[in-house]
N, C-alpha and C positions, 0 to 999 in steps of 0.2 A: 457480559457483565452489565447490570444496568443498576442504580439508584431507587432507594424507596424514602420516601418521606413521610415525618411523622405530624402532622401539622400541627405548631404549636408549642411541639416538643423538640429541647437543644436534641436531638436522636437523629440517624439515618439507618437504613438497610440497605446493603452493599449483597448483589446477588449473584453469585457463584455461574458461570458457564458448564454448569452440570446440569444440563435439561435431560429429565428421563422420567419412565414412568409412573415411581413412588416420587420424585423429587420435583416432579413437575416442571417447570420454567428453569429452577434450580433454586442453591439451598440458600436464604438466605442469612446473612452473617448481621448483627444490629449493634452500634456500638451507641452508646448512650452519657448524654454530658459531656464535659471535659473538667479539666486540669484534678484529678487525674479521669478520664472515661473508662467509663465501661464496657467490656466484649462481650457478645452470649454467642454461643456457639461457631466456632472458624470456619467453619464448612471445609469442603475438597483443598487437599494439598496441590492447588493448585496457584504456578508463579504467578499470574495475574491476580489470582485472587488475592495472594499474600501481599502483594507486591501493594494493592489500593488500601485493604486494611491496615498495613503500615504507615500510609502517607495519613489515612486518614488520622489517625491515629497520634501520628506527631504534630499534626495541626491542633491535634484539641488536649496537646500538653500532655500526653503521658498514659502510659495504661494502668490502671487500680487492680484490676483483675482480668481471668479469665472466669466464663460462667457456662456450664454446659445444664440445656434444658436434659438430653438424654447423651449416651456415648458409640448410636451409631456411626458409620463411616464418614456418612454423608454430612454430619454435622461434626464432628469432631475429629475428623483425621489430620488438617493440618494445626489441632494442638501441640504435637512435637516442635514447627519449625516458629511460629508465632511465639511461645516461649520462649522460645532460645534466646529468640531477636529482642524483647523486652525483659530480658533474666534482669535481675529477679523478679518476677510477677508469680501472686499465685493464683492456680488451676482451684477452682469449685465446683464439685459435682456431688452426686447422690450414692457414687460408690468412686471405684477404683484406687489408680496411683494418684490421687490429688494432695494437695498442702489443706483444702480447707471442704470438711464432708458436711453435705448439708440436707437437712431434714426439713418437711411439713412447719411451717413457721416461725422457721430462721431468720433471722436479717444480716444481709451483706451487704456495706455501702447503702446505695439509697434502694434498695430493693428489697422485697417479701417475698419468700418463698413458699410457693403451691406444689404440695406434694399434686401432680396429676398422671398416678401410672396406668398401665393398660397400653399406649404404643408400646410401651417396654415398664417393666419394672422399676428403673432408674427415675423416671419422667420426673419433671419439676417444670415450674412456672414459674417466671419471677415476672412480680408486679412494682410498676412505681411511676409515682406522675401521673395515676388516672392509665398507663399504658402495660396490659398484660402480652409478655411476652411470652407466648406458648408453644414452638419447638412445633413439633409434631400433634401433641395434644388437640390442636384446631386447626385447621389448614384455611387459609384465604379461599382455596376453591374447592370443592366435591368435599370426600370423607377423608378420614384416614383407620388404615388398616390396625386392629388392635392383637395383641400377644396373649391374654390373659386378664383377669381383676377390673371384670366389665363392670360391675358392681360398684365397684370406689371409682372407676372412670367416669362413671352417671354422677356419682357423688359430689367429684370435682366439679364438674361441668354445672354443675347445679349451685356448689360454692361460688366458683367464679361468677356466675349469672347476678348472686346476690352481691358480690362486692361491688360491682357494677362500673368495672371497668371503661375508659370514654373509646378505646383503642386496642383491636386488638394486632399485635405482631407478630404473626406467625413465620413459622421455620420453610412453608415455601409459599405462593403464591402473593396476591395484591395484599397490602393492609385492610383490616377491616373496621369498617366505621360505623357498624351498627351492631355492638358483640351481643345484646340481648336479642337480636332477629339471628345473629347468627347459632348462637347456642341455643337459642330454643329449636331453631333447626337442624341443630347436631341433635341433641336430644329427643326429636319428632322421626326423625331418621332411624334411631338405633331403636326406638318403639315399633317403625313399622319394620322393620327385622326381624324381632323378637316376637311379633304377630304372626308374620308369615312363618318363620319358622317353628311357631306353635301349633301354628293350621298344617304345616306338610307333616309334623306328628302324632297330630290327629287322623288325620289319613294314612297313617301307617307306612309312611315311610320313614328309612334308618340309614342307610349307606350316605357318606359323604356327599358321593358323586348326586343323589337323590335331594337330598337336603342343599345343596349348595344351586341346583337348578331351582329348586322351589323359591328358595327366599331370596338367592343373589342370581338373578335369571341374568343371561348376556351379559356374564364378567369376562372382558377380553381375557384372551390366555396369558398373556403375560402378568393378570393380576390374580390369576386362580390361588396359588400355593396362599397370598394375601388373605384373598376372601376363605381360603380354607381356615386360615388363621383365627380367623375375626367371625367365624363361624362356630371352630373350637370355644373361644370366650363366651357366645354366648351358651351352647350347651352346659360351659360350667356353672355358669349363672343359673339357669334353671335349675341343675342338680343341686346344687346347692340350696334353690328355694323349692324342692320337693316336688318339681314340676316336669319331671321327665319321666315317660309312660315307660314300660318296660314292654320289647328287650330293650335293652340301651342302645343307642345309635350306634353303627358298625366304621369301618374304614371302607 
């Protein structure tokens, strides 16, 4: 478990002993302000983890809410017991069992929410203080894997770039302190993707296993079913803009 700092801003990031290889270092949890703060995402049910967001937590007077960017494991499993501990508090998310459901342009407490889906359908951003807190949506290091609606994921990322955020906090790795270099190379990234895997369909190839060597070459295994993922997205993207040669890519 280590500390992350937001410089400038009353905030910390408190980071989960869940290193692995979607979650990287591990997940981090950000609570934000006080009397009362705010929580984004609890990460792993796990005692230490709970145990400092607690403390932290009593230190800066009280919890206002819970806020979840998406409702994988990794970020939102110990929702259940973090609850419990500051009942009443309410749960905020883009679906589920929550008290408060929230949409593209909400505002909760001192934050704005960015619908940002494509990790998952769920996704959300919440901005405030110049600091976009984005879940999975941006990761501090490498890419991240997408689900689908690669299309409005572009979209977001392209929003975000214009609000122009001073800070970004993401759901795992370092803070990032320069989100227009970093989103313009999230953005430059999923272009040369969609390059490459333009060109391996111009060359006539269709099978997963075919298309996934050509445009994601030397994806360890343990990130294949990922990049399979995130490969799916963008073939919808081109079917959708009329840009996939027939026959249609196979399994």
């Amino acid at each position: 478990m280590s500390l992350l700092e937001l410089p400038g801003r009353d905030a910390i990031g408190i980071r989960a002993n869940n290193p692995g290889p979607f979650t990287l270092s591990g997940t981090n949890t950000w609570i934000y302000g006080r009397e009362p703060a705010w929580l984004i995402d609890p990460g792993p049910a796990l005692a230490d983890h709970l145990d400092a967001l607690s403390e932290e937590i009593d230190v800066r007077g009280g919890l206002g809410a819970v806020l979840l960017t998406h409702d994988h494991a990794d970020h939102a499993e110990a929702v259940p017991e973090l609850v419990r501990r500051f009942s009443p508090v309410p749960l905020a998310a883009a679906r589920g069992r929550v008290s408060t459901l929230l949409a593209d342009g909400d505002e909760l407490g001192p934050f704005t929410v960015i619908a940002t889906p494509g990790h998952s359908p769920d996704h959300l951003t919440y901005l405030a203080g110049g600091v976009a807190f984005t879940g999975d949506a941006i990761l501090g290091i490498g890419s991240v894997f997408l689900a689908g609606q690669l299309a409005a994921y572009l979209a977001a990322l392209k929003r975000l770039r214009a609000l122009g955020p001073v800070l970004l906090a993401p759901g795992h790795g370092p803070v990032v302190r320069d989100p227009r270099a970093k989103l313009d190379e999230y953005l430059a990234h999923r272009a040369q993707r969609e390059a490459a895997l333009v060109a391996a369909l111009a060359a006539g190839l269709r099978t997963r296993a075919e298309l996934l060597e050509a445009a994601w070459p030397g994806v360890p295994g343990e990130l294949r079913e990922a990049a399979a993922l995130t490969l799916a997205a963008h073939l919808e993207k081109l079917g959708a803009e009329g840009r996939l040669p027939a026959p249609l890519p196979s399994a």
